[in-house]
matplotlib code that plots the C-alpha trace (Angstrom):
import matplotlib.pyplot as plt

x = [-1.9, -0.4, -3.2, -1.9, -4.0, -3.0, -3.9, -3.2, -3.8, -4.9, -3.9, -7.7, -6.1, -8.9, -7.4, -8.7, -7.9, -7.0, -7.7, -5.9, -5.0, -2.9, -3.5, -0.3, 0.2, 1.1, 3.1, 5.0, 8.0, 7.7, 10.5, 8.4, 5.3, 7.0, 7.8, 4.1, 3.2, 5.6, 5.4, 1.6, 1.7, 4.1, 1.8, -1.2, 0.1, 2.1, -1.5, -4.0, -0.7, -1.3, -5.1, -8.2, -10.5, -13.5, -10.3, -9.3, -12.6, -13.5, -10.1, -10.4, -14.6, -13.1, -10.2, -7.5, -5.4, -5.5, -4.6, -1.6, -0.5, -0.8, 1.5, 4.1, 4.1, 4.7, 8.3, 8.3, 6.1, 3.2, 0.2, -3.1, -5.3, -5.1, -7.9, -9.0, -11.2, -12.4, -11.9, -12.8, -12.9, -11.0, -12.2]
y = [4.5, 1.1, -1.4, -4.4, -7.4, -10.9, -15.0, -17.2, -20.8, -22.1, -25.1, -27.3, -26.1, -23.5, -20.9, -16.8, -13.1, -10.8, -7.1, -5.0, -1.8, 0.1, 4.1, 5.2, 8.5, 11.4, 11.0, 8.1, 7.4, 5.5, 3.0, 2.4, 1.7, -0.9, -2.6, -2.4, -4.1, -6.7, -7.5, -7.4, -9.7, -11.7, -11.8, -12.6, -15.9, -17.4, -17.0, -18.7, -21.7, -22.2, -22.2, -23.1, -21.4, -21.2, -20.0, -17.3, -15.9, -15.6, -14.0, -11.8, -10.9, -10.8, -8.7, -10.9, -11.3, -7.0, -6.9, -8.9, -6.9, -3.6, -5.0, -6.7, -3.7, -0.6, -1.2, 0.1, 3.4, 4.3, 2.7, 4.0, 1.1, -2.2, -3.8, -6.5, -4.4, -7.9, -11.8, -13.6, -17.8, -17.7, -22.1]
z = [5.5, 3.9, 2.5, 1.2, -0.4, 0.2, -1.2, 1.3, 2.1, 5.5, 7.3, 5.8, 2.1, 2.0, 0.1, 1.3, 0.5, 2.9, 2.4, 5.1, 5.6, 8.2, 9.6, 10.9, 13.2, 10.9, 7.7, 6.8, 4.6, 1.6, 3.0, 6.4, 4.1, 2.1, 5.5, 6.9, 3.9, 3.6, 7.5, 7.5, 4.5, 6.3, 9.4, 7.6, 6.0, 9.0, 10.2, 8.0, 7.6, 10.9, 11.3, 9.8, 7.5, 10.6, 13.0, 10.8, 10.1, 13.7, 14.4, 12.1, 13.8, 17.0, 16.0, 17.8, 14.1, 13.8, 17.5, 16.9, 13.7, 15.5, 18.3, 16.2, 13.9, 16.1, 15.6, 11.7, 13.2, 15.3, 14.5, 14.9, 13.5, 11.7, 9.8, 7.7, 5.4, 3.4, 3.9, 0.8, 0.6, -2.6, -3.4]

ax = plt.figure().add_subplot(projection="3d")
ax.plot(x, y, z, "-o")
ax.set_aspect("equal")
plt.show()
């Protein structure tokens, strides 16, 4: 399991907190867990740049963001499940 917690700023300047974490299938190398991390991280704020605060928060409700994390991450290592455990508006 990699969590990772993120500050990002969306495209209206809002600025939010993503709390994520990732269940992989069986063990995991330290190595691969750094680069769930950094690539969720990196998925994360390419995606609150480009949206809204509103469009983020009901990507994140409908699931779409973790649905696009899973897929872009199953080349670091299976993935069982990817989830925004909190979404803060930071001010």
């Amino acid at each position: 399991m990699a969590d990772s917690v993120l500050q990002a700023t969306t495209s209206d300047n809002v600025r939010i907190v993503l709390k994520m974490f990732a269940v992989t299938k069986g063990r995991t190398t330290h190595m691969k867990l750094i680069g769930l991390r950094k690539e969720m991280n990196e998925i994360a704020a390419g995606f609150a740049g480009e949206h809204t605060a509103n469009e983020v928060i009901a990507a994140v409700i409908d699931g779409k963001l973790q649905a696009s994390m899973q897929a872009r991450l199953r080349h670091i290592t299976q993935i069982n499940e990817v989830e925004v455990r909190k979404l803060e508006i930071a001010g």
